[in-house]
C-alpha positions, -999 to +999 in steps of 0.1 A: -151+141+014-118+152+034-093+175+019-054+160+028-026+169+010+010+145+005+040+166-001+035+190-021+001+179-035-031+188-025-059+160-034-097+156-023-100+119-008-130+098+001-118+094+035-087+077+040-047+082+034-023+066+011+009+059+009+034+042-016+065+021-020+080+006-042+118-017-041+131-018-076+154-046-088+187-056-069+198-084-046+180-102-031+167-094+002+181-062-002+161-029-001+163-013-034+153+024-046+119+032-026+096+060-035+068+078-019+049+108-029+052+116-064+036+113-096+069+102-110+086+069-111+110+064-079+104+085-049+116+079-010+091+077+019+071+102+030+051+101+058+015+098+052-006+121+043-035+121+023-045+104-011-028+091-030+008+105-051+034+082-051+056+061-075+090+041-082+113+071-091+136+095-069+130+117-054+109+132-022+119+132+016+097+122+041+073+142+058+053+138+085+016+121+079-016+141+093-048+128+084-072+158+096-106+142+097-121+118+124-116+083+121-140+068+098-157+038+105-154+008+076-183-010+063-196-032+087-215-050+050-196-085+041-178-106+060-145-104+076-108-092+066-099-120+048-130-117+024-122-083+021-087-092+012-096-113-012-119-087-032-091-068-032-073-089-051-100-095-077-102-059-080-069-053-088-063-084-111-093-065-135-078-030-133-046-052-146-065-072-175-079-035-184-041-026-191-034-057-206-012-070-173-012-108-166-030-114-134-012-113-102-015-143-080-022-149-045+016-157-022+009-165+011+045-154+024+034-116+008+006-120+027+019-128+060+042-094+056+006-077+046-009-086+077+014-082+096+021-043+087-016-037+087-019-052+121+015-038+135-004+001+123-031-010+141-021-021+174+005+009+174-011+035+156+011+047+132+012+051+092+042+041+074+061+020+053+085+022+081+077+008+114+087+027+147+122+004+148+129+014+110+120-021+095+114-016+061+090-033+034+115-053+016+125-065+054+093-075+061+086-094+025+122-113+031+113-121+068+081-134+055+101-159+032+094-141+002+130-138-023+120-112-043+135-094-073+113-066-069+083-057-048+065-031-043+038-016-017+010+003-016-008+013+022-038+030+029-060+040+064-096+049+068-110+032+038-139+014+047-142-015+020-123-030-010-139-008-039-134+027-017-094+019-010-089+004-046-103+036-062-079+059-039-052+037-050-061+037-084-069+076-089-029+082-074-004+080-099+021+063-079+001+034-058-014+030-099+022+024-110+021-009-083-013-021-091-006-021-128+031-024-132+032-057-154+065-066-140+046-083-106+037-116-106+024-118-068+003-102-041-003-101-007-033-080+007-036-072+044-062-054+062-063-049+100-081-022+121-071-007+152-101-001+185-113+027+170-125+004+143-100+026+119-089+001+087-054-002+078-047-020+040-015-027+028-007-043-005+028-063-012+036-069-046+066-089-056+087-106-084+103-136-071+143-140-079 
């Protein structure tokens, strides 16, 4: 067990960082209110940090992500990312029945923008929403095809299979918001991992317009 903290919050994780973002309502295509460390509803990005805080509201500036153990390796047990992606999914469509949420189902345009984060992390080994050029989630989802009316997304590194990243996600407020915010009718899961064998998840959740 690592000890991280995310802004102002100090939390024990089981090795891995989170991170959290969500795009509330607007036009489509556009990038709406975004949040990031916070227990609250609404927050803007912060850099990564540690477990999990994190939800739609104002609030929070960015700061600057550093994950202070080694790289962990992930689970070398079942098959390959896309399995893993998968689980993922199931996982979070029974945390969702638990609250009484309508399952979320599978988009493949949300999970092209998944990927494609996860594996653009991986390949330049960094940890944001953000990438190094300042493309944003709600860029990504409407490159990807996706016309959303909301969205939301949840990252994570260093997890090393589908139960350990879903029970950081689900043990932070904010990344909880997203998994079980009833409003979400779709999901894209991506998990890529860099040479290191480091993992990199990202979850895009959306409401089409």
């Amino acid at each position: 067990m690592i000890l991280t903290t995310l802004g102002t919050v100090a939390v024990a994780a089981t090795a891995g960082i989170l991170m959290i973002r969500s795009g509330q309502t607007g036009p489509v295509g556009a990038a709406g209110p975004v949040t990031l460390a916070s227990d609250d509803p609404a927050p803007v990005p912060s850099s990564p940090a540690a477990d999990p805080t994190d939800s739609p509201s104002p609030a929070a500036t960015p700061s600057s992500p550093v994950p202070t153990a080694a790289h962990p390796k992930p689970s070398a047990k079942s098959g390959g990312n896309a399995e893993f992606e998968a689980q993922v999914l199931v996982l979070v469509n029974q945390e969702r029945a638990k609250a009484g949420c309508a399952p979320v189902t599978p988009d493949p345009r949300l999970t092209t923008a998944a990927r494609g984060h996860s594996t653009d992390m991986a390949r330049r080994d960094y940890f944001d929403h953000n990438t190094p050029e300042g493309d944003s989630a709600a860029k990504r989802i409407t490159d990807a095809g996706y016309r959303w009316r909301t969205y939301g997304e949840n990252i994570a590194a260093g997890y090393g299979d589908p139960a350990s990243v879903m029970k950081g996600w689900m043990n932070s407020s904010g990344h909880r918001h997203n998994i079980l915010d009833c409003a979400f009718r779709n999901l894209g899961v991506g998990l890529a991992y860099n040479d290191k064998h480091y993992s990199y998840w990202t979850q895009d959740f959306g409401t089409a317009a």
